[in-house]
C-alpha positions, 0 to 999 in steps of 0.5 A, a space after each residue: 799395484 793391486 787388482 780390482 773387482 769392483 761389485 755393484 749392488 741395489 738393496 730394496 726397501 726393508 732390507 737390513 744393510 749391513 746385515 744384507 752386505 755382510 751375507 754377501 761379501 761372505 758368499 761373494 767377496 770371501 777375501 774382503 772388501 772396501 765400500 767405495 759409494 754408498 747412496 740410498 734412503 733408511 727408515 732407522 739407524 743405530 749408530 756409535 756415536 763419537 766417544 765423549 772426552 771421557 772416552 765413553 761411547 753413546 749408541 743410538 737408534 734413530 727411528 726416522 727417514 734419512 737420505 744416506 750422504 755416504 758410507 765407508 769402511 770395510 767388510 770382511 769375514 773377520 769383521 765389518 766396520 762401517 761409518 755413515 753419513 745421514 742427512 735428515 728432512 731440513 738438512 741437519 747431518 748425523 753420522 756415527 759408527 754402523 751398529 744395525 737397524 739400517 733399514 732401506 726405505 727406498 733403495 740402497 746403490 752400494 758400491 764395493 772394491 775387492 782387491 783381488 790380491 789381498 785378504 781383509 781381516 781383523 785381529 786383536 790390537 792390544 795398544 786399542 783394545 778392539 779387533 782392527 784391520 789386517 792386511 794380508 796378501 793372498 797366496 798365488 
């Protein structure tokens, strides 16, 4: 069983949301954390879109408003690895891997768990290539 604290925050129009929750978790959550809920409105996004069957990657920036349906990843000093839901103004979804330029247009309700008994971080994975999750128990 692990311990929860869970931080409730509001980000404000123009700010830069990955960028503004990255600062935070640094100075707040040092060990890391899980986005739990995320709901808001942006005026931009540059997404990772899903890898073509190739496996190249396509990034994008969209220059538009958009309400946030949903964000999930995890945030930690090792890292950030964000995934987001975005629904446009007819109602066409869009989703992708969080690069930047996430910009609040009217507000940004995040929600994030840091499970007090662990540290997140990431390390090389040479079987992906990429830095991925570690999960290591804090020392009492």
């Amino acid at each position: 069983m692990s311990n929860m604290k869970v931080h409730v925050l509001r980000l404000e129009p123009g700010q830069e949301v990955r960028k503004s929750l990255e600062e935070y978790v640094h100075r707040e959550a040092p060990s890391g954390v899980v986005v739990m809920t995320c709901c808001g409105s942006i005026t931009s996004a540059t997404l990772r879109l899903a890898s073509k069957t190739d496996g190249s990657n396509k990034i994008e920036t969209f220059k538009k408003h958009f309400e946030v349906l949903g964000m999930s990843g995890t945030i930690s000093k090792g890292g950030t690895h964000l995934h987001i839901c975005l629904s446009d103004e007819e109602g066409g979804t869009l989703g992708g891997h969080v690069m930047g330029d996430l910009v609040v247009f009217t507000t940004m309700e995040v929600a994030l768990g840091e499970i007090t008994d662990i540290k997140l971080s990431r390390e090389y994975d040479s079987s992906t290539g990429f830095d991925e999750l570690t999960v290591t128990k804090n020392q009492v």
